[in-house]
N, C-alpha and C positions, 0 to 999 in steps of 0.2 A: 591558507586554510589549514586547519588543526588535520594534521592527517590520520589520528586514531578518528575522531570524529567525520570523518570524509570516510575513511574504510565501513565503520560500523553503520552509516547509513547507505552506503553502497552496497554491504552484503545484507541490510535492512530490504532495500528496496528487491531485491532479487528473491531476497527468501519469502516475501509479500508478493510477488508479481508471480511466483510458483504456487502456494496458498492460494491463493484470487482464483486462479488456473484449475487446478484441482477442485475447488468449491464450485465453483462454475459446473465442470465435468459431471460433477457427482449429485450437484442440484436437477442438472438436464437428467438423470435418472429416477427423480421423485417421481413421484404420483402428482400430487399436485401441482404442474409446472406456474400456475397462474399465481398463487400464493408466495411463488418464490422468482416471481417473472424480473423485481427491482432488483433483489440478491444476484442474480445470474447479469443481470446490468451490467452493477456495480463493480462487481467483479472484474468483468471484462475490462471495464475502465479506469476500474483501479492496474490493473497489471500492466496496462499501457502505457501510463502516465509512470509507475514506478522504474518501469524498462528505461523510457526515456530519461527520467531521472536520473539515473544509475547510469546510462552513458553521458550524460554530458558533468557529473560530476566525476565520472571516469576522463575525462577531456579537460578536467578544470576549467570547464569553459565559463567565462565573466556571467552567463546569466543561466547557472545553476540553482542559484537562488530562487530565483524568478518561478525556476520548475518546483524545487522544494517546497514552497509555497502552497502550491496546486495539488500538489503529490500529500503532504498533509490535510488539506482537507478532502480531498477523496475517498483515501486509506480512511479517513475519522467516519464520513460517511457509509461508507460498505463495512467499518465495525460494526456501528452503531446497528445497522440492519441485519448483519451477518448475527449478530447477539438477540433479534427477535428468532433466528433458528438455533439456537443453541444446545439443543435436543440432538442436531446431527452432530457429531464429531466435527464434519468439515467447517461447519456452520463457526463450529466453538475456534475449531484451530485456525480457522481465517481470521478471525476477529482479532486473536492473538498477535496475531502478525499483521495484522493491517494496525492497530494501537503501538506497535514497538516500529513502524515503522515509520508512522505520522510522528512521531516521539524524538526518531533520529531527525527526522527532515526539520521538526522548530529544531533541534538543537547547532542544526549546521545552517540556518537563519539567525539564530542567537547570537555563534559565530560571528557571523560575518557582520551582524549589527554593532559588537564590539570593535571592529576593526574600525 
């Protein structure tokens, strides 16, 4: 595996799993928790899914792929939503980082689809 490509979705997935966390945090402080009850989901399971990512592509383990997979479309999901709050800061800066890090995970898919 391309190891510039393995680092920058490793510290993709960390810098999005900390995003997720924060947005999460700072949502559970709105007023309207019901309006933003899938954001706060999302979140959560996006930071999960990119944790896990991030160590088994720290492990080079034979089905990081498999994860990166999952881990893109999650992060693609909780942008996409995270951008109907775009109003809040965390809302915008999540989204940011859940896009750049669904972005590494096809690329280290793309990867290994050349091999």
């Amino acid at each position: 595996m391309d190891q510039k490509s393995l680092k920058n979705c490793i510290d993709a997935c960390f810098a999005c799993a900390t995003a997720c966390e924060a947005c999460a945090t700072e949502c559970l402080k709105e007023d309207d928790l019901k309006m933003l009850s899938r954001c706060i989901s999302l979140d959560h399971e996006c930071a999960l899914v990119c944790i896990a990512t991030a160590q088994l592509l720290s492990m080079n383990s034979e089905n990081a792929t498999l994860l990166c997979n999952a881990c893109s479309n999650i992060c693609h999901a909780c942008a996409m939503e995270c951008e109907q709050h775009a109003a809040m800061e965390h809302c915008r800066h999540c989204a940011d980082e859940c896009y750049r890090c669904a972005e590494a995970c096809r690329n280290i898919i793309a990867v290994e689809l050349v091999v």
